[in-house]
N, C-alpha and C positions, 0 to 999 in steps of 0.2 A: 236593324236600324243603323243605318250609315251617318244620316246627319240629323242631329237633333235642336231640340227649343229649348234654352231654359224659360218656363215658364214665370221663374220670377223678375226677370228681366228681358226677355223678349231674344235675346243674342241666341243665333244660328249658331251650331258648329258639328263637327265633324265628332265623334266618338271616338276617341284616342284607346279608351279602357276603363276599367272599372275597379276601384280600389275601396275594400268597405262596404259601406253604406252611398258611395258616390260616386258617380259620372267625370270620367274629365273628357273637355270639349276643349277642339282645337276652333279657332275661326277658319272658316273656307276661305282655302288658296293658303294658308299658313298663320303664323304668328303667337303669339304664347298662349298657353293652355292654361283651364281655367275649370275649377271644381264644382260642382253641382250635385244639390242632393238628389239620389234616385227617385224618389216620390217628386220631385221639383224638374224633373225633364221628360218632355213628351216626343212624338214624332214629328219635324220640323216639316208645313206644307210648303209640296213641288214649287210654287210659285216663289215662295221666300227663298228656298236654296237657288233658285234660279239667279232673282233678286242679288242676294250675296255674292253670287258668282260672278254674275253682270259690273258687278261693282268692283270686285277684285280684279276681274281683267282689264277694266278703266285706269285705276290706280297705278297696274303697270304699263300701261300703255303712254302715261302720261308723266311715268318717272324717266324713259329711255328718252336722251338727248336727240 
């Protein structure tokens, strides 16, 4: 599983690693990581990583001068 859901908040992200009892998730395309219980992350659906991705590439697209 490459990129996953927290379940209790809906946020996308990447699978950084696993420490414990939890998940740490990167958001797609970058930015700070963020902890997650293992029983609280599932597999994120193709459409939503897509979604997030579409969006990450907007945001840079619209930061270059």
């Amino acid at each position: 599983m490459k990129e996953a859901e927290g379940l209790r908040d809906g946020r996308i992200g990447e699978v950084m690693g696993r420490v414990g009892g939890r998940v740490q998730l990167r958001p797609v395309g970058g930015g700070r990581e963020w902890d997650c219980p293992v029983e609280e992350v599932g597999e994120a659906p193709a459409g939503a990583v897509l979604r997030e991705r579409v969006r990450w590439a907007d945001r840079e697209a619209r930061s270059r001068p």
